[in-house]
C-alpha positions in Angstrom: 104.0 109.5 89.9 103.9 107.9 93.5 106.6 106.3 95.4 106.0 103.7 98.2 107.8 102.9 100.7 107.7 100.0 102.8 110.0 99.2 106.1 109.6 95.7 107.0 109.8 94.4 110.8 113.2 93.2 111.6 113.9 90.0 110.0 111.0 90.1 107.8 112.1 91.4 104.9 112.6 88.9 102.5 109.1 87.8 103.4 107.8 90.7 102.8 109.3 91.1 99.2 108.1 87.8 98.5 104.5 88.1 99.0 104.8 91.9 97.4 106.0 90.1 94.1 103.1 87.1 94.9 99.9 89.5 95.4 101.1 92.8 94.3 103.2 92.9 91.4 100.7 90.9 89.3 98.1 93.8 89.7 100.5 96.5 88.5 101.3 94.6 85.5 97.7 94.2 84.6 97.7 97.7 85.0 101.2 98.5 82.5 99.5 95.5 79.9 96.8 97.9 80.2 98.6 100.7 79.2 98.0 102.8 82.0 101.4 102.8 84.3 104.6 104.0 82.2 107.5 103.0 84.4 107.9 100.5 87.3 110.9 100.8 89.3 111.5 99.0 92.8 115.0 99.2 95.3 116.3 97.6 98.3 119.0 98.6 100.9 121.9 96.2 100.2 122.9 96.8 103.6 120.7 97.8 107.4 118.9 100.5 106.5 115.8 102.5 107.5 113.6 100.7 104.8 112.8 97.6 103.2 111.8 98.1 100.2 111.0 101.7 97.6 108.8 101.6 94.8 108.1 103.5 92.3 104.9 103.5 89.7 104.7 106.5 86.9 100.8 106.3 85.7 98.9 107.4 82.6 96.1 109.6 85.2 97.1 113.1 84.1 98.4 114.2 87.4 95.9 112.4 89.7 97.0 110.2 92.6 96.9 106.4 91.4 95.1 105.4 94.3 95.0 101.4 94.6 96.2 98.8 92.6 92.5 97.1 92.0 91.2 100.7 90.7 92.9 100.0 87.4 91.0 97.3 86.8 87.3 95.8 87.3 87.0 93.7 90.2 86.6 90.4 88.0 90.4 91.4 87.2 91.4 90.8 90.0 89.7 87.2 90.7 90.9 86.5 87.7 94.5 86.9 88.8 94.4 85.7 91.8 90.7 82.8 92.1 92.0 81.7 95.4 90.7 85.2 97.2 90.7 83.5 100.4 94.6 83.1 100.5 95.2 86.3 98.4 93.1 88.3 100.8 95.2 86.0 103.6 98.5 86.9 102.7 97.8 90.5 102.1 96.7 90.8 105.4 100.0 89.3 106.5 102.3 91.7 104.1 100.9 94.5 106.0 101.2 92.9 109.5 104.8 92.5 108.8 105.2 95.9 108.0 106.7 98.5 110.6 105.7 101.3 108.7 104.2 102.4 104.9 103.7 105.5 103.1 103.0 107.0 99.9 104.2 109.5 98.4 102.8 111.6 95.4 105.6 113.1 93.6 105.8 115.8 90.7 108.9 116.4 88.7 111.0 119.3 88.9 112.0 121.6 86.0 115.2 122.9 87.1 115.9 124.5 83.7 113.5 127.4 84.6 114.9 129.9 86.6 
């Protein structure tokens, strides 16, 4: 499982979380049609907080980091999703230079049954 977390520059937020749902989430959803994410979860701070945005994307890869969204899927996937590569590649570019900071984070679940 890998969470991301995203803190938008001030005031950018809602652009931000509009071009993630444009040019992102369409690529993880290939990859859950595909069967290979479980569980998609994403959260915002209602109020000022110190991020925009969390996601989080359980995958089918037997412990091994998902590593980018276009790895689930051939390359003609992804022109097929978005054939205007110009503007996808465009507006990806933007989503990043929006961003104040990004990280991911691998995560493993805890048994906390076992002494």
């Amino acid at each position: 499982m890998v969470e991301y977390y995203y803190k938008a520059r001030w005031g950018f937020a809602d652009e931000f979380i509009r071009l993630f749902k444009k040019n992102q989430l369409p690529g993880v959803e290939a990859g859950d049609r595909a069967g290979h994410i479980q569980r998609v979860t994403a959260e915002a701070p209602r109020f000022h907080g110190p991020r925009t945005a969390a996601g989080t994307i359980a995958s089918r890869s037997c412990g091994r980091t998902r590593r980018r969204r276009t790895s689930l899927f051939p390359e003609a996937e992804l022109k097929r999703l978005f054939p205007d590569q110009d503007t996808f590649r465009r507006e990806e570019q933007r989503r990043f230079e929006i961003l104040a900071a990004h990280w991911d984070l691998p995560v493993v679940t805890v048994d906390l049954t076992r002494p």
